[in-house]
PDB file of N, CA, C and O in Angstrom:
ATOM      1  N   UNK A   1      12.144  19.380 -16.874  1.00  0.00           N
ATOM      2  CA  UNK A   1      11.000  18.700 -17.446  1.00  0.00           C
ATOM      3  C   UNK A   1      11.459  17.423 -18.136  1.00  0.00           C
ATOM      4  O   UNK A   1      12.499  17.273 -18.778  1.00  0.00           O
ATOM      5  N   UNK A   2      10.349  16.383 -17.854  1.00  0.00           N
ATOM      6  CA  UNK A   2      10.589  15.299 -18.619  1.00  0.00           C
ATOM      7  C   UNK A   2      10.560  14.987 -19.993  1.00  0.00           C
ATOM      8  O   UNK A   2       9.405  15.114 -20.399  1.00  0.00           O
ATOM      9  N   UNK A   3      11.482  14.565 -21.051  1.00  0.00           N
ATOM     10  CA  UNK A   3      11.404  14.896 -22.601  1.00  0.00           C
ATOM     11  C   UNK A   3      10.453  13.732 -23.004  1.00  0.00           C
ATOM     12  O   UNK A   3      10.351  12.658 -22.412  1.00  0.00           O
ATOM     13  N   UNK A   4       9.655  14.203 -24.312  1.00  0.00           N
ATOM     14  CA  UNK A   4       8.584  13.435 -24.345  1.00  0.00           C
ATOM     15  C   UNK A   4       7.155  13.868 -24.205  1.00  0.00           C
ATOM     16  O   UNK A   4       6.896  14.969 -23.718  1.00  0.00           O
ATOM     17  N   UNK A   5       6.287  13.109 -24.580  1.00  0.00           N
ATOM     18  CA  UNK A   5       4.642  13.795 -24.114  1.00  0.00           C
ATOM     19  C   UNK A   5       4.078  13.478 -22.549  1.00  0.00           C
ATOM     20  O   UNK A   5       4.315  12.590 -21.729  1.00  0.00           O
ATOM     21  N   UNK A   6       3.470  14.310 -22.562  1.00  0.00           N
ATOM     22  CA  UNK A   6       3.190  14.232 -20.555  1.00  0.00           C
ATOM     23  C   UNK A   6       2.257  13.366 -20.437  1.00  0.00           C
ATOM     24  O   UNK A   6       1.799  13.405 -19.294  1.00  0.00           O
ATOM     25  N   UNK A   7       1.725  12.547 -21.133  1.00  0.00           N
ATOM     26  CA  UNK A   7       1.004  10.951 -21.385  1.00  0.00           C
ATOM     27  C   UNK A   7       1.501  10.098 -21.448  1.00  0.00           C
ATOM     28  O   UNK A   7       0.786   9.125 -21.209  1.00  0.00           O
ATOM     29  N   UNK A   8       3.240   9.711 -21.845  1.00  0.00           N
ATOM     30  CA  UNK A   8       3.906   8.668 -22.054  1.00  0.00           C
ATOM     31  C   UNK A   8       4.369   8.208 -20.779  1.00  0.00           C
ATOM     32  O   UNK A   8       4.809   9.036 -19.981  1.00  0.00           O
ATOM     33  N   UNK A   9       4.323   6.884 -20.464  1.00  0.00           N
ATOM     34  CA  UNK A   9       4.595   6.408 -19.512  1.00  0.00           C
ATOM     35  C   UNK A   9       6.000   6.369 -19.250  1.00  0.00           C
ATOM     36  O   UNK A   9       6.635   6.500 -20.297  1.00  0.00           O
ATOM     37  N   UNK A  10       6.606   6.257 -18.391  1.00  0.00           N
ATOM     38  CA  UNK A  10       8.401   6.023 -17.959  1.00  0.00           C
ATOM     39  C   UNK A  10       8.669   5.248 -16.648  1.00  0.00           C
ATOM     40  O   UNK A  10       8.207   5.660 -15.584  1.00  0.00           O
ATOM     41  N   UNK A  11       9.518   3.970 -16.736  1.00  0.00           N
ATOM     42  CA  UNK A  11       9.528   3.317 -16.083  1.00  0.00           C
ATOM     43  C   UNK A  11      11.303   3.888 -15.559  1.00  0.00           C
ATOM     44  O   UNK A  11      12.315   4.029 -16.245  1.00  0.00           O
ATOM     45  N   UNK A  12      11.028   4.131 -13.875  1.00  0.00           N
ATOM     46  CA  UNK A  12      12.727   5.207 -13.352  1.00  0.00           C
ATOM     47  C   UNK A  12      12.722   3.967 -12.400  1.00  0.00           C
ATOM     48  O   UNK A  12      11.791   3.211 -12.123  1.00  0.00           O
ATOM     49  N   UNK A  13      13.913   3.967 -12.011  1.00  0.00           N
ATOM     50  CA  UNK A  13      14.511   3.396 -11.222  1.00  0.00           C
ATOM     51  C   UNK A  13      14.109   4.542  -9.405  1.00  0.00           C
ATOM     52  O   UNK A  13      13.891   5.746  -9.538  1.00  0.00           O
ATOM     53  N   UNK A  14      14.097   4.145  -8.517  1.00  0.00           N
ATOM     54  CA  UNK A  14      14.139   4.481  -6.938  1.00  0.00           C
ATOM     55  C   UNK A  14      14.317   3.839  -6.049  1.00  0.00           C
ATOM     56  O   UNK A  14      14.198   2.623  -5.892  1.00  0.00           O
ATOM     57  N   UNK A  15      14.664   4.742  -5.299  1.00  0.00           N
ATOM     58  CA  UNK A  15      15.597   4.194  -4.093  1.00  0.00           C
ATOM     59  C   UNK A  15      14.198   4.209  -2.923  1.00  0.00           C
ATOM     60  O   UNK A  15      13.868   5.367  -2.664  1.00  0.00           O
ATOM     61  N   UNK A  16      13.254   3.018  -2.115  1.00  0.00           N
ATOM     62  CA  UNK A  16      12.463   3.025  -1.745  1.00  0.00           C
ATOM     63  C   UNK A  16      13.201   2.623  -0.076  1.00  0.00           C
ATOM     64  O   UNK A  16      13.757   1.525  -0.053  1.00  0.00           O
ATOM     65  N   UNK A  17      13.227   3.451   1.290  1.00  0.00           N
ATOM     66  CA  UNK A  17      14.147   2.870   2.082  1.00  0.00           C
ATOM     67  C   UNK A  17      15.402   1.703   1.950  1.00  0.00           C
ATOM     68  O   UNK A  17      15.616   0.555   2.339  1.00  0.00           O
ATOM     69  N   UNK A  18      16.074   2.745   1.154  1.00  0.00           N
ATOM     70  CA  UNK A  18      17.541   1.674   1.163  1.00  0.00           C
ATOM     71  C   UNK A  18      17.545   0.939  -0.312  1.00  0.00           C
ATOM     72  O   UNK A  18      18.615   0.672  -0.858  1.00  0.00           O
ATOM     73  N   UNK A  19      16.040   0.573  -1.033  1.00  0.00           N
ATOM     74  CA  UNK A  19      16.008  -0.674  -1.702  1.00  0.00           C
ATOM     75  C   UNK A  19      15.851  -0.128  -3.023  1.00  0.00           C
ATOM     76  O   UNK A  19      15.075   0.824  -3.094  1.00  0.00           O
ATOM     77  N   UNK A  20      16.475  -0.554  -4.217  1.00  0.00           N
ATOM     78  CA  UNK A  20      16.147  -0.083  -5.399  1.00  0.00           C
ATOM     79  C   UNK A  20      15.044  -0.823  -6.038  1.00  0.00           C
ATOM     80  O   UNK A  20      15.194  -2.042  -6.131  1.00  0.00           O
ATOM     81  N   UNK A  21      13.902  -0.265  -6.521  1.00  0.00           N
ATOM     82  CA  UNK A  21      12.811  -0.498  -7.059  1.00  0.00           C
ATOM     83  C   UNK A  21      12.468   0.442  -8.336  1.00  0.00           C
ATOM     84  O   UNK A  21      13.029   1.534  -8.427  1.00  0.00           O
ATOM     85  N   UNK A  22      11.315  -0.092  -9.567  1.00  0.00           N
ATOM     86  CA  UNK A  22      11.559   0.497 -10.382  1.00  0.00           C
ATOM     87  C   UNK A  22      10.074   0.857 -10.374  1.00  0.00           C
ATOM     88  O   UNK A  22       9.390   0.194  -9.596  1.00  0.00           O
ATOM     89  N   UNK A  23       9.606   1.562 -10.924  1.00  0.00           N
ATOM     90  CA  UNK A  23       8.323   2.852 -10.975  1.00  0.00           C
ATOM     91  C   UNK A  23       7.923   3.000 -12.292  1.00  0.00           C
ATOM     92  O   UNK A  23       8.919   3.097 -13.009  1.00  0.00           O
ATOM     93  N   UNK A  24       6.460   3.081 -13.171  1.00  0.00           N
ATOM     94  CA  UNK A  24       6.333   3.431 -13.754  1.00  0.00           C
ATOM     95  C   UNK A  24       4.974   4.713 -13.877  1.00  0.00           C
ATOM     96  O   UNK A  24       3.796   4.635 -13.528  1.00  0.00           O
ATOM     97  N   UNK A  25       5.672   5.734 -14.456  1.00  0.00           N
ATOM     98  CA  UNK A  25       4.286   6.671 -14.211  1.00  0.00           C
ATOM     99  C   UNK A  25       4.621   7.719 -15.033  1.00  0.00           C
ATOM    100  O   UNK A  25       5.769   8.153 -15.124  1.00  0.00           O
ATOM    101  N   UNK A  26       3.293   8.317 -15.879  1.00  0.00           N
ATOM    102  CA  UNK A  26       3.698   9.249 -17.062  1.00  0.00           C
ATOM    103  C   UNK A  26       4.366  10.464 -16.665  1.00  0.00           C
ATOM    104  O   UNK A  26       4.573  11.013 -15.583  1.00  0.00           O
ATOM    105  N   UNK A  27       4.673  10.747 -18.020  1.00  0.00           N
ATOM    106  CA  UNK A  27       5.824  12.127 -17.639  1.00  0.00           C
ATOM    107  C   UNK A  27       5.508  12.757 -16.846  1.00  0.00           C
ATOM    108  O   UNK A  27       6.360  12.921 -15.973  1.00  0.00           O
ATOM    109  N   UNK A  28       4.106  13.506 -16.640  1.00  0.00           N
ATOM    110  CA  UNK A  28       3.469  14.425 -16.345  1.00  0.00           C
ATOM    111  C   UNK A  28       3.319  14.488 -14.672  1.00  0.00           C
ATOM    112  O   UNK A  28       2.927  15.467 -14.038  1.00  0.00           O
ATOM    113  N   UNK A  29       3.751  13.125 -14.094  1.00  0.00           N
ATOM    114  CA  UNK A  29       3.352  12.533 -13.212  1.00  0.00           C
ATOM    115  C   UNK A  29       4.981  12.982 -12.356  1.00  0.00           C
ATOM    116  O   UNK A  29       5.159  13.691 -11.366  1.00  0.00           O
ATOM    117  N   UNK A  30       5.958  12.245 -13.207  1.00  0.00           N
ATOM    118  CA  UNK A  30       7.293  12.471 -12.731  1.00  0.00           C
ATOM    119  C   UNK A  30       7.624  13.767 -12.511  1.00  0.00           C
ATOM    120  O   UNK A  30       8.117  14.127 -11.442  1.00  0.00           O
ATOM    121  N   UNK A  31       7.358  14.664 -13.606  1.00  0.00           N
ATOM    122  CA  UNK A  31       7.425  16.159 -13.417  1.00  0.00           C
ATOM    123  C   UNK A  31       6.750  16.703 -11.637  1.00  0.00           C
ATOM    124  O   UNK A  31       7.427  17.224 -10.750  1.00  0.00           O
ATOM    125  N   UNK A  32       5.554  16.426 -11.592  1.00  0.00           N
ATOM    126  CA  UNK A  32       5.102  17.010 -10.656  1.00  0.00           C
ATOM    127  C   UNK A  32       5.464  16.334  -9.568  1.00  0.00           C
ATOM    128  O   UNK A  32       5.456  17.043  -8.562  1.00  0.00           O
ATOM    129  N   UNK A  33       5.814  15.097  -9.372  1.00  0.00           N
ATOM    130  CA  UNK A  33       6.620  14.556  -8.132  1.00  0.00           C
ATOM    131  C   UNK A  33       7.830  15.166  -7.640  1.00  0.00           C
ATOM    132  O   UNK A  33       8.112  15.233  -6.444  1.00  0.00           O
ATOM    133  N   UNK A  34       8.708  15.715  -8.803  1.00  0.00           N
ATOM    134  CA  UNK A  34      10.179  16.602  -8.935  1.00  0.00           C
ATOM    135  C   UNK A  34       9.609  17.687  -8.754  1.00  0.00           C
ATOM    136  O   UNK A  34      10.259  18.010  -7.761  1.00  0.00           O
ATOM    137  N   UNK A  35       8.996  18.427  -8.888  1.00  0.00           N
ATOM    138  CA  UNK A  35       8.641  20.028  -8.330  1.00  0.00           C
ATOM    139  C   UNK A  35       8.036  19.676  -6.902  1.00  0.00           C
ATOM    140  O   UNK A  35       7.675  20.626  -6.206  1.00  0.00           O
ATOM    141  N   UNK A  36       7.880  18.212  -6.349  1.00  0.00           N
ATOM    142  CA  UNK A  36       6.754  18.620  -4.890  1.00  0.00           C
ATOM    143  C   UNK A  36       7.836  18.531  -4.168  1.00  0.00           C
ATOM    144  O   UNK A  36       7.893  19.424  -3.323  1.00  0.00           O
ATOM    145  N   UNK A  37       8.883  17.670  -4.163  1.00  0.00           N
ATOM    146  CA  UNK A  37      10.057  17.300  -4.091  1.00  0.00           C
ATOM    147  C   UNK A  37      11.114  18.608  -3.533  1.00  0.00           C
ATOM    148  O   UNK A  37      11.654  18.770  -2.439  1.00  0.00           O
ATOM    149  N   UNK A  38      11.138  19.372  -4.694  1.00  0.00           N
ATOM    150  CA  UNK A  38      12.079  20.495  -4.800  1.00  0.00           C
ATOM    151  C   UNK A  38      11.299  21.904  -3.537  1.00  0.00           C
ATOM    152  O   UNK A  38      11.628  22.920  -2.923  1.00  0.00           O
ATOM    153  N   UNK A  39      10.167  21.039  -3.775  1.00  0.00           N
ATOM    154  CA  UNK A  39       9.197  22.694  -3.002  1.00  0.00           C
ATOM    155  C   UNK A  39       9.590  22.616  -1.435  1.00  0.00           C
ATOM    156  O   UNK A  39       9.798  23.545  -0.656  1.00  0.00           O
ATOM    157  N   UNK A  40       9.646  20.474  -1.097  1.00  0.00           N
ATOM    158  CA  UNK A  40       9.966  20.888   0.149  1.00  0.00           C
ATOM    159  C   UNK A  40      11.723  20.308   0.403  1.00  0.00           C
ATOM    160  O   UNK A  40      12.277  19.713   1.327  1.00  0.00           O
ATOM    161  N   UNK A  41      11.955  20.575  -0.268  1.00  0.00           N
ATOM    162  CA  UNK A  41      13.748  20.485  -0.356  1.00  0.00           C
ATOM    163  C   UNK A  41      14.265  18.968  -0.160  1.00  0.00           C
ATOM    164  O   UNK A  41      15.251  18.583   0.468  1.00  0.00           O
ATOM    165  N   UNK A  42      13.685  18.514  -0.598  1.00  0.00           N
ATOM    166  CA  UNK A  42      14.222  16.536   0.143  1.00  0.00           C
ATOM    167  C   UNK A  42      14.351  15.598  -1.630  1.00  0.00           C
ATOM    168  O   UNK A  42      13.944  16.078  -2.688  1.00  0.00           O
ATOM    169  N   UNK A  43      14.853  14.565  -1.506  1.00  0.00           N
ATOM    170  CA  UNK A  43      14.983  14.307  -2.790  1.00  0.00           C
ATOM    171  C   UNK A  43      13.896  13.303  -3.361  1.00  0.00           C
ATOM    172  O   UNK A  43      13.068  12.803  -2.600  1.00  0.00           O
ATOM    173  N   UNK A  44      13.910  13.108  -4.285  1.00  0.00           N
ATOM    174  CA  UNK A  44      12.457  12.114  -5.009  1.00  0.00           C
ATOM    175  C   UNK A  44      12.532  11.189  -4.205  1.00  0.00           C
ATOM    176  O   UNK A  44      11.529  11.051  -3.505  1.00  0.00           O
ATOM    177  N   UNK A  45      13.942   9.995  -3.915  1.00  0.00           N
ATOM    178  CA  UNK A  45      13.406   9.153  -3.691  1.00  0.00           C
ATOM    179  C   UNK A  45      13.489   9.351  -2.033  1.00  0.00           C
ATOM    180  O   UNK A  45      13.166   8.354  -1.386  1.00  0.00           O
ATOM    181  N   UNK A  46      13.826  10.345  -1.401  1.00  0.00           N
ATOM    182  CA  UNK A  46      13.159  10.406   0.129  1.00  0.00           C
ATOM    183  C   UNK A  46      11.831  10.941  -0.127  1.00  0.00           C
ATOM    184  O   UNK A  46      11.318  10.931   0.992  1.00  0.00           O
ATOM    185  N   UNK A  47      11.144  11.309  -0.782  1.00  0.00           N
ATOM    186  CA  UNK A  47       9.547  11.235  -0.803  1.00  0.00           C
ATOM    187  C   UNK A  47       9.027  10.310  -1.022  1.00  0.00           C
ATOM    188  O   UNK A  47       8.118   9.997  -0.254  1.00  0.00           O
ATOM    189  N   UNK A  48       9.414   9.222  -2.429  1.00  0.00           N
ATOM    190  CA  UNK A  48       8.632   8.192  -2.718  1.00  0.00           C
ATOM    191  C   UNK A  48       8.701   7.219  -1.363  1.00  0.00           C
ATOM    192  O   UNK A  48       7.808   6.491  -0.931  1.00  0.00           O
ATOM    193  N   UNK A  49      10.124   7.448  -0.794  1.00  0.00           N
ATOM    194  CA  UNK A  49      10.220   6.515   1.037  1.00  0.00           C
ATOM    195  C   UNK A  49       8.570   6.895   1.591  1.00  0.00           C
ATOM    196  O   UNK A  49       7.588   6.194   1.836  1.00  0.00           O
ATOM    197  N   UNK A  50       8.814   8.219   1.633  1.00  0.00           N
ATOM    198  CA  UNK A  50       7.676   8.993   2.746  1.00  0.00           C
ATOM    199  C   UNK A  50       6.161   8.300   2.275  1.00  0.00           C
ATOM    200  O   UNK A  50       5.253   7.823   2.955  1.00  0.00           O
ATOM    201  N   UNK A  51       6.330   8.478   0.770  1.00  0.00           N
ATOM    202  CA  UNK A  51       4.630   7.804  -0.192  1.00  0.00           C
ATOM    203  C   UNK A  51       4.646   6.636   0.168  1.00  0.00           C
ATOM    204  O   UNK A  51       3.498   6.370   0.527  1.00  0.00           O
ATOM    205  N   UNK A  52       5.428   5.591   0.307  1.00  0.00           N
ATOM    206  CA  UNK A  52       5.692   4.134   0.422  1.00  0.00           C
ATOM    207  C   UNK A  52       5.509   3.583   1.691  1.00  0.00           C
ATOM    208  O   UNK A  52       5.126   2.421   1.830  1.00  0.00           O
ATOM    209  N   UNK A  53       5.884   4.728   3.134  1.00  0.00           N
ATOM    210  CA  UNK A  53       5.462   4.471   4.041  1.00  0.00           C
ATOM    211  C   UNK A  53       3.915   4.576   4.398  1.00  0.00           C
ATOM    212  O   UNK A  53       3.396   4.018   5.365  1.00  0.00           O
ATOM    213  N   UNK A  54       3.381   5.228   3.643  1.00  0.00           N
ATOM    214  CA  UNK A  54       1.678   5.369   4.077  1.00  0.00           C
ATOM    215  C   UNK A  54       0.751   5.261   3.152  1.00  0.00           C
ATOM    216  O   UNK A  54      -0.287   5.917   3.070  1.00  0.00           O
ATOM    217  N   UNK A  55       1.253   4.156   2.228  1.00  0.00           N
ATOM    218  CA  UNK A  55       0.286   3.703   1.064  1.00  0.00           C
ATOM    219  C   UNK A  55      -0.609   2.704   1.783  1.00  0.00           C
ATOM    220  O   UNK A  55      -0.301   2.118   2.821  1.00  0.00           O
ATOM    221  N   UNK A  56      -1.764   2.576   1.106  1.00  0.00           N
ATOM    222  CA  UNK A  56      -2.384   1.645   1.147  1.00  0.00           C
ATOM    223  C   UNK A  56      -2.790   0.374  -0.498  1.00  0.00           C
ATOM    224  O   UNK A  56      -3.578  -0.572  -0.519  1.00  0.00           O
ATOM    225  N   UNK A  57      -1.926   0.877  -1.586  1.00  0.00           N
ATOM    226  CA  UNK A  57      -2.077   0.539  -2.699  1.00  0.00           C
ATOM    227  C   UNK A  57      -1.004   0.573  -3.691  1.00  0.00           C
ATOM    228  O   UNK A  57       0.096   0.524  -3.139  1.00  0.00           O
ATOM    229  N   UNK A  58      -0.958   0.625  -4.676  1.00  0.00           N
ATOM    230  CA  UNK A  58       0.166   0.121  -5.470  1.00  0.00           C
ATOM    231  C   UNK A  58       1.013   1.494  -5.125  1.00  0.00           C
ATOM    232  O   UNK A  58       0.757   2.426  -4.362  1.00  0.00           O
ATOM    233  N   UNK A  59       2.243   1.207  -6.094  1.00  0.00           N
ATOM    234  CA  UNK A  59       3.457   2.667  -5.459  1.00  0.00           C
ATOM    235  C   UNK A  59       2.721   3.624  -6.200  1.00  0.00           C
ATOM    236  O   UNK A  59       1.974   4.517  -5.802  1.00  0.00           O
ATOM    237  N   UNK A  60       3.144   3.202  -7.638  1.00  0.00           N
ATOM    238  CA  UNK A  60       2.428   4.261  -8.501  1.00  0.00           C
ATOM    239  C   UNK A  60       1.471   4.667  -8.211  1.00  0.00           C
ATOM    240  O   UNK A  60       1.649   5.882  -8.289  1.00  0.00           O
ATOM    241  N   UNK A  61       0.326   4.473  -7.852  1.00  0.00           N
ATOM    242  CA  UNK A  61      -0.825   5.012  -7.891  1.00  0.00           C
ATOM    243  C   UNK A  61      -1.170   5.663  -6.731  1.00  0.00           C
ATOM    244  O   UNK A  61      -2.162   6.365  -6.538  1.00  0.00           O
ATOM    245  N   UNK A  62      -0.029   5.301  -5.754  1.00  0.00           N
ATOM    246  CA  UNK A  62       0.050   6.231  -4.436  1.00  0.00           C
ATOM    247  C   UNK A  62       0.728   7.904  -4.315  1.00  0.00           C
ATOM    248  O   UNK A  62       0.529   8.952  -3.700  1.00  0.00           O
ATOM    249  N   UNK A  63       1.655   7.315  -5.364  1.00  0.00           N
ATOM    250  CA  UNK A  63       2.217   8.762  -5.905  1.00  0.00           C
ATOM    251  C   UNK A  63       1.394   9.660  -7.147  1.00  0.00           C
ATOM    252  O   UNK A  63       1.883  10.769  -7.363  1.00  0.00           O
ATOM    253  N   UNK A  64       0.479   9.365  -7.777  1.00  0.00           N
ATOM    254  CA  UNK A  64      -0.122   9.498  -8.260  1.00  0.00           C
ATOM    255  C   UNK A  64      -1.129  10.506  -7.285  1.00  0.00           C
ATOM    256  O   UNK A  64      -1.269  11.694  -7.573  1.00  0.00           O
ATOM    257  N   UNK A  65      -1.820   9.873  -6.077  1.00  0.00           N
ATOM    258  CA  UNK A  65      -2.266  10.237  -5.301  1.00  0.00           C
ATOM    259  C   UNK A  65      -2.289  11.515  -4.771  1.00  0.00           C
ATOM    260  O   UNK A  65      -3.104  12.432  -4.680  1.00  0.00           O
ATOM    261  N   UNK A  66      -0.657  11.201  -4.313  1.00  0.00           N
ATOM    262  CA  UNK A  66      -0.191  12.657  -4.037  1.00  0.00           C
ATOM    263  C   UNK A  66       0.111  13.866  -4.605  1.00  0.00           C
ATOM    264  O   UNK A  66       0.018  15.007  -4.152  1.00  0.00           O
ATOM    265  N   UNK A  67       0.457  13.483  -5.582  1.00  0.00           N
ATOM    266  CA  UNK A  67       0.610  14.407  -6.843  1.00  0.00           C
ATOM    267  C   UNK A  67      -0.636  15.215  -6.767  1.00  0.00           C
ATOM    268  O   UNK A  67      -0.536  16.438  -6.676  1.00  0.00           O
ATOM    269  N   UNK A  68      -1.709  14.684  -6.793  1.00  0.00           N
ATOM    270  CA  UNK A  68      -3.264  15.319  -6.844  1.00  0.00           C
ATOM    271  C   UNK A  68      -3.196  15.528  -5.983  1.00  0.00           C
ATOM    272  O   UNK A  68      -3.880  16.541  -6.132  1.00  0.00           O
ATOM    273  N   UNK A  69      -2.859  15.556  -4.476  1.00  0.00           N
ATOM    274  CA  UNK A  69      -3.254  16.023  -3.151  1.00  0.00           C
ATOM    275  C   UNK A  69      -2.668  17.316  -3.340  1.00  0.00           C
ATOM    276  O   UNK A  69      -3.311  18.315  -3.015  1.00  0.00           O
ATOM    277  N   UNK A  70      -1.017  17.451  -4.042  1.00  0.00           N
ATOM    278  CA  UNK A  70      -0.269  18.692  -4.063  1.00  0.00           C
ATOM    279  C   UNK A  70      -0.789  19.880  -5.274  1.00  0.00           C
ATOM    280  O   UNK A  70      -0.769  21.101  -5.121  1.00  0.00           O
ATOM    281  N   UNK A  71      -1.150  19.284  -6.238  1.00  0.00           N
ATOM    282  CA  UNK A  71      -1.906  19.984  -7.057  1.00  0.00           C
ATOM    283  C   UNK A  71      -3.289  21.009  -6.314  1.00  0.00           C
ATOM    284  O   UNK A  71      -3.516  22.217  -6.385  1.00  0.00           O
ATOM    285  N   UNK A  72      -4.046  19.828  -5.583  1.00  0.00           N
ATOM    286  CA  UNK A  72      -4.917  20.352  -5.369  1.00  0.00           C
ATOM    287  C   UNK A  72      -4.623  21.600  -4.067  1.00  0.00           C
ATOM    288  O   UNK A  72      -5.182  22.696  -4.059  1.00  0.00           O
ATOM    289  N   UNK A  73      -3.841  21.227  -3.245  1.00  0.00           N
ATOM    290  CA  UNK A  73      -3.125  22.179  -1.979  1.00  0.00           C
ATOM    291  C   UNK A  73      -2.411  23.255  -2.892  1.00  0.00           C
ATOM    292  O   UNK A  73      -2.821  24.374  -2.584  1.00  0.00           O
ATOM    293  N   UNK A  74      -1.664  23.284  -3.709  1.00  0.00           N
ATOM    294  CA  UNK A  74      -1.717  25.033  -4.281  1.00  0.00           C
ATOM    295  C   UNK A  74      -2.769  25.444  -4.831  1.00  0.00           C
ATOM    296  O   UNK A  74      -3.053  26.585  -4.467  1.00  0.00           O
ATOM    297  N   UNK A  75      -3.702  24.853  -5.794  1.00  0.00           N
ATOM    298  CA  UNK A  75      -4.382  25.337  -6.077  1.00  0.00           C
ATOM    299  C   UNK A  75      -5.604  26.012  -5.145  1.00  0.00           C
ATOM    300  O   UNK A  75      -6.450  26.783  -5.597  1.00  0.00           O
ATOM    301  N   UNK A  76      -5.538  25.646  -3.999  1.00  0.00           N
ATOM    302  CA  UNK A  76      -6.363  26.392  -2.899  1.00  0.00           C
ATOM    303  C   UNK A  76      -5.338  27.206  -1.871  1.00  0.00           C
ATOM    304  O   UNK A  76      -5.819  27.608  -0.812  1.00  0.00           O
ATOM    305  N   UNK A  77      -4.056  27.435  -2.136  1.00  0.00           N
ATOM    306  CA  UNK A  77      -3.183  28.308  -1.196  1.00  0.00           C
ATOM    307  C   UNK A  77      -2.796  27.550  -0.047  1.00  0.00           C
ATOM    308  O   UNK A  77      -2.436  28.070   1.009  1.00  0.00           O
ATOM    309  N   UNK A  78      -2.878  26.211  -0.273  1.00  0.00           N
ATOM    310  CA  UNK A  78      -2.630  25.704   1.398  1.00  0.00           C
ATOM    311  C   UNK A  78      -1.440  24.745   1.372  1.00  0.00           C
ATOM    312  O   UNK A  78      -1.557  23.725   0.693  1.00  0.00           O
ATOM    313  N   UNK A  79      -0.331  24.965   2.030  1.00  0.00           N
ATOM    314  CA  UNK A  79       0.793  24.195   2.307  1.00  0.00           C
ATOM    315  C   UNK A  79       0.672  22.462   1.375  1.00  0.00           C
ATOM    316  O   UNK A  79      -0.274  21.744   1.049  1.00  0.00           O
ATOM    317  N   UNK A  80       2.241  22.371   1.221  1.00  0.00           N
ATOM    318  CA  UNK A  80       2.220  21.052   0.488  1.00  0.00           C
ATOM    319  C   UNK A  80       2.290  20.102   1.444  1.00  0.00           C
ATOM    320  O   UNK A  80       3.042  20.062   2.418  1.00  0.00           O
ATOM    321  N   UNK A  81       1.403  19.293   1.081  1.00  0.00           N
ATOM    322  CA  UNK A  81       1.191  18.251   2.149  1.00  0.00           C
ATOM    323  C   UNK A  81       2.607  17.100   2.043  1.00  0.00           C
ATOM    324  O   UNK A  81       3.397  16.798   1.149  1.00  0.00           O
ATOM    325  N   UNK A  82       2.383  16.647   3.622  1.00  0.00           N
ATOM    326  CA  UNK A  82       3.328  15.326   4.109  1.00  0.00           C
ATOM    327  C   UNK A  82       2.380  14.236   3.426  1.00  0.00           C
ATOM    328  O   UNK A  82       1.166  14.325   3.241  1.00  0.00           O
ATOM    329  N   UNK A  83       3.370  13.028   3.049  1.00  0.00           N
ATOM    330  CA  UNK A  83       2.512  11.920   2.522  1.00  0.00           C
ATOM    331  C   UNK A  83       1.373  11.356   3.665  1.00  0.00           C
ATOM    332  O   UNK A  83       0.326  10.768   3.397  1.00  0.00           O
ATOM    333  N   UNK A  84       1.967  11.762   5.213  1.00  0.00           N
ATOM    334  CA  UNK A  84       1.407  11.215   6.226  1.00  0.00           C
ATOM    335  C   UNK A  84       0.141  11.814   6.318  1.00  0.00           C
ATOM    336  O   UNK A  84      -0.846  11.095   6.473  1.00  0.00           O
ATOM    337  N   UNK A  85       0.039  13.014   6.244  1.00  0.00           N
ATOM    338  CA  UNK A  85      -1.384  14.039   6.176  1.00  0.00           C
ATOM    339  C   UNK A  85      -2.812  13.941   4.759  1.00  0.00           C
ATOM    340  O   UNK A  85      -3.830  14.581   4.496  1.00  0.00           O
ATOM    341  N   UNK A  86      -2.136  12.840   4.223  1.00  0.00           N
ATOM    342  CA  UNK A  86      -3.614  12.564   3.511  1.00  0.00           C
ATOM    343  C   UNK A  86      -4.480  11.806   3.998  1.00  0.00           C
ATOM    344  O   UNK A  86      -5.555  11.645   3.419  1.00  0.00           O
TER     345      UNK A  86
END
């Protein structure tokens, strides 16, 4: 878990295909990117690649996105989604 309140924003460094770029998005946000991450065994920043390839909008708010897509897919029992499948 990220130290801190799950409202505070955090600006991380990632590796976006090859390229280092920097991210900002609240704790709460990072947390659940690192558990969607871990669920399907690949590392943050080969997901944020995967989010980055099929955004249509800022990074953050694409991961953001997903975060709620994965939230919402356990919370109904149904597989964690590919960034490509939203």
């Amino acid at each position: 878990m990220t130290n801190g309140p799950p409202d505070r924003m955090k600006k991380r460094s990632v590796v976006v295909a090859n390229h280092r770029t920097s991210v900002s998005l609240e704790n709460v946000f990072w947390d659940a990117l690192r558990d969607a991450a871990d669920a399907r065994t690949i590392s943050v920043n080969d997901l944020v690649t995967e989010i980055d390839k099929h955004r249509s909008n800022s990074l953050s708010g694409a991961i953001r996105l997903y975060v709620l897509a994965v939230a919402r897919a356990s919370a109904t029992g149904r597989a964690i989604p590919k960034a490509s499948q939203l």
